[in-house]
C-alpha positions as CSV (number, residue, x, y, z in Angstrom):
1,X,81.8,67.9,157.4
2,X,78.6,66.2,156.3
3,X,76.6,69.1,156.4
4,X,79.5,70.2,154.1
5,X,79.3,67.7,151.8
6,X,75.5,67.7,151.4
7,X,75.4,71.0,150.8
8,X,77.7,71.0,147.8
9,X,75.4,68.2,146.4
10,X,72.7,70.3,146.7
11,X,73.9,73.3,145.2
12,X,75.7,70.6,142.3
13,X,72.4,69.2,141.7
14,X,70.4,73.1,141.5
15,X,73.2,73.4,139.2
16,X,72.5,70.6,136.9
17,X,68.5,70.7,136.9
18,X,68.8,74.3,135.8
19,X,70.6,73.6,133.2
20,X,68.5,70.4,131.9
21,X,66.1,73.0,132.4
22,X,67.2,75.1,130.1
23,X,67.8,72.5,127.1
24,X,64.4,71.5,127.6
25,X,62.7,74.9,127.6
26,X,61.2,76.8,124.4
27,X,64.5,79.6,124.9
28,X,66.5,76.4,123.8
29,X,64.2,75.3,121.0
30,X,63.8,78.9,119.5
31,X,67.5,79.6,119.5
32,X,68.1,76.5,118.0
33,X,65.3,76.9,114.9
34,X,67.1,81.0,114.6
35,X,70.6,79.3,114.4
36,X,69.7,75.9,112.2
37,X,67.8,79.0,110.3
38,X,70.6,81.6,110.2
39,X,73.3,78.4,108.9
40,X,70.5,77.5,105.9
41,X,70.6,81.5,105.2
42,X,74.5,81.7,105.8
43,X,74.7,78.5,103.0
44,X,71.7,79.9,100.4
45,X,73.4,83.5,101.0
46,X,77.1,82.0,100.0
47,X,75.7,79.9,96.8
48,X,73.3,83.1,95.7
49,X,76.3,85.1,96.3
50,X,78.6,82.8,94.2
51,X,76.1,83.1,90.9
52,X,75.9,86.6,90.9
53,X,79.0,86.8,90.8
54,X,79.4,84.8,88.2
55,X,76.7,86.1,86.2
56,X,78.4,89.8,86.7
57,X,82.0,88.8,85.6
58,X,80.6,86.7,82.5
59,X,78.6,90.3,81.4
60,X,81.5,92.3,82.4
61,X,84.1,90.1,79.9
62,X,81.7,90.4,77.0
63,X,82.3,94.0,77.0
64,X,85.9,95.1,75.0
65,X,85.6,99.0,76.4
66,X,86.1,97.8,80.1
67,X,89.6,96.7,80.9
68,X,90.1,94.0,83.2
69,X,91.5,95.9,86.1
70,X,88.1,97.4,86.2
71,X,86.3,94.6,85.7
72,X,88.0,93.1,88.8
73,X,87.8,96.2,90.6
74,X,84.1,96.3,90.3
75,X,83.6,92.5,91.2
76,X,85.5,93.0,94.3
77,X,83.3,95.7,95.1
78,X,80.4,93.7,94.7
79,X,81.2,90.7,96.6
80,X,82.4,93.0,99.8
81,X,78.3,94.8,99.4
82,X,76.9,91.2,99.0
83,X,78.5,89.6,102.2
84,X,77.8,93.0,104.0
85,X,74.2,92.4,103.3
86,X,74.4,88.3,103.6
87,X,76.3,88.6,107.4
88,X,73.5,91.4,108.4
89,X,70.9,89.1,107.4
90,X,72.4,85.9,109.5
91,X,72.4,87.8,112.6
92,X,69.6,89.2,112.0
93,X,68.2,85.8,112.0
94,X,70.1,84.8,115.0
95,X,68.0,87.2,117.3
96,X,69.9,90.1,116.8
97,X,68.4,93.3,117.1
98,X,70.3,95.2,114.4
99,X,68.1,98.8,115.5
100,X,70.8,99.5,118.2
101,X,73.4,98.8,115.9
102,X,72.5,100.5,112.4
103,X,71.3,104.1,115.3
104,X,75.2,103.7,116.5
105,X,77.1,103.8,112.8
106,X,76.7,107.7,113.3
107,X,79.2,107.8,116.0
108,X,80.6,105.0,115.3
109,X,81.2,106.5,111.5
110,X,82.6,109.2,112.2
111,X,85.2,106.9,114.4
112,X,86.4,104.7,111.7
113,X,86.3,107.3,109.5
114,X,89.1,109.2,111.4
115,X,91.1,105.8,111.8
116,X,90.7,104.5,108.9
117,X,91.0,108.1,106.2
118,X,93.7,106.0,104.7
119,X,91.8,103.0,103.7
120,X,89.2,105.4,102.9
121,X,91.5,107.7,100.7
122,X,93.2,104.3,98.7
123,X,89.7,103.0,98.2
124,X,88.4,106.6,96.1
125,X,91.9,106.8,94.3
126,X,91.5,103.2,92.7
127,X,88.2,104.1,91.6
128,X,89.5,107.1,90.3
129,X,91.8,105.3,88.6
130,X,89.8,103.0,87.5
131,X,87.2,105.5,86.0
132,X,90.1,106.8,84.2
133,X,91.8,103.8,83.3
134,X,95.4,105.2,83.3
135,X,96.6,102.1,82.8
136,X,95.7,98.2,82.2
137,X,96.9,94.4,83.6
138,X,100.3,93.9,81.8
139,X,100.9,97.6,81.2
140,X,104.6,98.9,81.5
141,X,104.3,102.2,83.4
142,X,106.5,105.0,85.5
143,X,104.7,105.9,88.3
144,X,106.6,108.7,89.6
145,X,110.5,107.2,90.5
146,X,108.8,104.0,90.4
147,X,108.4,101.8,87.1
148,X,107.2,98.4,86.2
149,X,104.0,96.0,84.9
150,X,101.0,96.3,86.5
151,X,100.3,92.9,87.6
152,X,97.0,93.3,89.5
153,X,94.9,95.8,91.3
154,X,92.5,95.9,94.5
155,X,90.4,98.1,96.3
156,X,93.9,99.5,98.2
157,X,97.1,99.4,96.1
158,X,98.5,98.3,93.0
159,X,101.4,95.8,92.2
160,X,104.3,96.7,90.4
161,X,107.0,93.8,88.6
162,X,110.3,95.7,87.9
163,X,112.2,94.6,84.9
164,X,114.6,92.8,87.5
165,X,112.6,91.0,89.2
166,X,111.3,92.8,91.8
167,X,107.2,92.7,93.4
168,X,106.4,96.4,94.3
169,X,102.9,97.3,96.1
170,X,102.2,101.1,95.8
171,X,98.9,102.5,97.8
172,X,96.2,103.6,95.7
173,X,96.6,107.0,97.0
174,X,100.2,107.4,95.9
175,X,99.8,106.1,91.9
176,X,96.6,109.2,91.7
177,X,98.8,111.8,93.0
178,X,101.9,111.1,91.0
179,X,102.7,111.2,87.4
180,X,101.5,108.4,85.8
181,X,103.5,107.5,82.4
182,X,102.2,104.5,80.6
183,X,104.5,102.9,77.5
184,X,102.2,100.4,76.6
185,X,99.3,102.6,75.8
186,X,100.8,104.5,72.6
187,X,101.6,102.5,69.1
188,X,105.1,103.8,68.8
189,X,107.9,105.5,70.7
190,X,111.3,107.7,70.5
191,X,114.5,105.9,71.4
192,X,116.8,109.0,73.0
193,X,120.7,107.9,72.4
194,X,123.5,110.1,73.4
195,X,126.9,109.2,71.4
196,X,130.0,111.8,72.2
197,X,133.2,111.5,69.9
198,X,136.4,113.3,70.0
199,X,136.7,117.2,69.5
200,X,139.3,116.5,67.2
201,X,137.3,113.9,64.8
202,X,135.6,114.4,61.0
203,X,132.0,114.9,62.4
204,X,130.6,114.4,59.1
205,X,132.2,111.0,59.4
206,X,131.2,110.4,62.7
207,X,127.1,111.3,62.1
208,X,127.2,108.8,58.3
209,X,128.6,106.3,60.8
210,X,125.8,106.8,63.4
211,X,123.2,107.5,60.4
212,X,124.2,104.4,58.9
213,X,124.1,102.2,61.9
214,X,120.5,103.6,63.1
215,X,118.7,103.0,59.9
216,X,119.9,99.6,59.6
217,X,117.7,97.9,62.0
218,X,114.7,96.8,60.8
219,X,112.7,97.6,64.0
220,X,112.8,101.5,63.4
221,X,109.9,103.0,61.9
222,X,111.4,104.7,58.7
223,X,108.5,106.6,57.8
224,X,108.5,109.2,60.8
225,X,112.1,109.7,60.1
226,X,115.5,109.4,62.2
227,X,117.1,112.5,63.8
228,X,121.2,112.1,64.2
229,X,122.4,115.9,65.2
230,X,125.0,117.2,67.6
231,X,123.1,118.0,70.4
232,X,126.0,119.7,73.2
233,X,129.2,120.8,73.3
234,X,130.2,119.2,76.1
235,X,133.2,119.6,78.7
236,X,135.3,116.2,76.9
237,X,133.2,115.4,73.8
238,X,130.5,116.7,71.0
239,X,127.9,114.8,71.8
240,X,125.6,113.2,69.0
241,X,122.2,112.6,69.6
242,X,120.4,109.7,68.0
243,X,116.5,109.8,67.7
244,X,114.7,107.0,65.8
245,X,110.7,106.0,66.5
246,X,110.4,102.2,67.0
247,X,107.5,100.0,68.5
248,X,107.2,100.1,72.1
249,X,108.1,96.3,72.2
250,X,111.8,97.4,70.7
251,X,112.3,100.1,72.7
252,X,114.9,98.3,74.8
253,X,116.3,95.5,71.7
254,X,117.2,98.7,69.6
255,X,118.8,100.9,72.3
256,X,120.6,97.6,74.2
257,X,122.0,96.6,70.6
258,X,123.2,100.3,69.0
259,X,125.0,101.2,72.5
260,X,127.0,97.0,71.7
261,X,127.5,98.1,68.5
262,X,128.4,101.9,68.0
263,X,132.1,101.5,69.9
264,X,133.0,98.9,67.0
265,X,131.5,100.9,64.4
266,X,133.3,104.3,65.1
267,X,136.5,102.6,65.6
268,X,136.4,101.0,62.0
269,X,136.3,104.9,61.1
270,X,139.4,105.6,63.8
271,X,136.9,107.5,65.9
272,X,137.1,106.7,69.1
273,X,134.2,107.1,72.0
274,X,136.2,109.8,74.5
275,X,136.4,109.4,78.1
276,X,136.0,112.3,80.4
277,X,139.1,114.2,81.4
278,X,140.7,117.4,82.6
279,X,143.6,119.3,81.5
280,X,145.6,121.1,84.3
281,X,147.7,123.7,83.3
282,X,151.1,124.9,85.8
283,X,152.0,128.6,86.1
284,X,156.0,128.0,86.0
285,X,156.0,131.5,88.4
């Protein structure tokens, strides 16, 4: 049992004089100058990295031709390159040989590059879209079924707020293939109203009543006209259609407030707004 004993306190001590050993040899010492060295870098890196920033989205907000989703595209770009280059750097100071590494990013490419050809796709449709600039911070777009303002943008999606409410993130990939309709990027727009009346009604009456109503709102442009013409004959009603050109802003004020005020107004005429129905005829045989 002694024997035992004194062996484990010979193999504790080997234990603990190789490893005094080692914080007292020049490995020690030169790991701790490359990582005391690599932290300074990793600190310098971060503050250089922070002003040239800085100096890049100052000169990109002087210009008025670049909107701000592409000046915050490009920024985010930029600081993903800079901390690529500053974290190569700190391990390169640590010791690291990076020759092994940089030789295996063929292989290794074409790797990611089959996992990640989603990432990859999103990232070249934003910069498409961005090149383009279908579309600008606070914009209200249709993107395919989809519509909203476009609240921000990054290198992989863009987000959507609906009208009620909603946060909607849409890849990258998705907004570039489908039709993108922007409301905010034009400096007027048609307001499309449908208004059906009675077959049996005086439709000269009925179109002065919807003429009348239309062009008394001061939001519509009264230069480019108003267009009030039956449009279908359809299965319960002739159906009016009502076309005045208004500001994008009162798009939705003018159509909200003729379709709360057109029932009232035809029925102070006796017209009233028809319902649909069916008539069913019996063969007495």
């Amino acid at each position: 049992m002694s024997l035992f004993f004194a062996l484990a306190s010979e193999a504790s001590s080997d234990k603990l004089f190789n490893s005094l050993a080692f914080w007292n040899s020049d490995e020690f010492f030169s790991f701790l100058k490359n990582f005391i060295s690599a932290i300074l870098v990793l600190i310098i890196g971060w503050i250089a990295l922070k002003i040239v920033v800085s100096i890049i989205k100052k000169t990109l907000r002087r210009s008025k031709k670049l909107s701000e989703l592409f000046q915050d595209y490009i920024i985010k770009i930029v600081k993903i390159l800079c901390w690529v280059v500053l974290l190569v750097t700190v391990l390169a100071q640590l010791g690291i040989n990076m020759a092994p590494m940089i030789a295996g990013l063929g292989i290794t490419g074409v790797v990611l590059g089959l996992a990640l050809k989603d990432s990859i796709s999103n990232f070249f449709a934003g910069f498409m879209i961005i090149i383009n600039q279908l579309f600008r911070k606070g914009d209200y777009v249709q993107l395919g079924s989809l519509a909203g303002t476009i609240k921000s943008m990054d290198l992989m999606s863009v987000r959507l707020s609906t009208p009620d409410g909603k946060n909607i993130t849409v890849s990258n990939n998705i907004v570039w293939g489908a039709p993108v309709t922007n409301f905010s990027d034009i400096d007027k727009r048609r307001v499309d109203i449908i208004v059906g009346v009675p077959y049996d009604c005086d439709l000269k009456v009925a179109k002065q009543v919807l003429s009348d109503l239309i062009n008394s709102y001061p939001e519509v442009i009264q230069d480019l006209g108003v267009t009030v013409e039956i449009s279908e004959l359809g299965d319960s009603s002739i159906n009016f259609v009502v076309r005045p050109w208004v500001l994008p802003s009162n798009y939705w004020p003018v159509l909200y407030r003729f379709n709360s005020e057109v029932v009232d107004k035809l029925a102070e005429k006796n017209i009233s707004v028809p319902f649909p129905q069916m008539d069913v005829h019996f063969d007495k045989e």
